[in-house]
N, C-alpha and C positions, 0 to 999 in steps of 0.2 A: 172357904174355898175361893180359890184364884178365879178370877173375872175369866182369863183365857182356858181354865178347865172347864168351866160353867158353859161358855160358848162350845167346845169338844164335846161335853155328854150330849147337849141342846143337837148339834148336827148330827152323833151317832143317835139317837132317839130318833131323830129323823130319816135316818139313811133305814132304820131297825125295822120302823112302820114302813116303810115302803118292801125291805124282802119278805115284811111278814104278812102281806097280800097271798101270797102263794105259800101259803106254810099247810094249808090242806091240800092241796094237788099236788108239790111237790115237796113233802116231809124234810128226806133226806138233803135235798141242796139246799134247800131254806137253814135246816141246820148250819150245816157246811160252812155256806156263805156266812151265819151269822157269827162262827167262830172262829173264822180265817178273818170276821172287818172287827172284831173286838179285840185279838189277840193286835193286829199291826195298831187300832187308832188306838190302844193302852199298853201298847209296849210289852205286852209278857209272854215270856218265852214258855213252851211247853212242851215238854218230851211225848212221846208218841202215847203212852199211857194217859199223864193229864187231858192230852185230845181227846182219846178215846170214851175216855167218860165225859168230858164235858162235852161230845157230839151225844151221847146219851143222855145226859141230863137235857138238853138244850131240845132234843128230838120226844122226848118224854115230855115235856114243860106247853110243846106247840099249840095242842087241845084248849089250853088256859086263854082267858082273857091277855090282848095285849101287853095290856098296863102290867098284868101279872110278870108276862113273860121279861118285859124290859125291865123291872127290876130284880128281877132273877140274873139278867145279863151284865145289868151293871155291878152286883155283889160279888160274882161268879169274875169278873174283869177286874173288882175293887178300887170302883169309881167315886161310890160313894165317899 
């Protein structure tokens, strides 16, 4: 993996923990937000279906450990 990808996951992992402070008070935008900063900082387009489930997935997954949840985000973005 490229030095300059490795710095992009490093800052989303970071930007990831800080919306996921509010992932119990606020379920639905912490989702939101998580799938609207993964889809633009990984480039992939999604039709209104693909959203919808991965706001679901993503909204399902919150309960979980962080660490769980970020690698769910990054597989689900295919960062990895």
């Amino acid at each position: 993996m490229r030095l300059d990808n490795k710095l992009k996951i490093a800052a989303f992992d970071t930007a990831m923990k800080s919306l996921l402070k509010n992932k119990n008070k606020y379920p639905d935008r912490t989702a939101r937000n998580i799938l609207e900063s993964g889809a633009a900082v990984f480039h992939r387009n999604m039709n209104d279906d693909e959203k919808k489930n991965a706001f679901l997935h993503i909204k399902e997954k919150l309960p979980e450990r962080d660490e769980d949840i970020l690698a769910f985000i990054r597989d689900l973005f295919g960062s990895n």
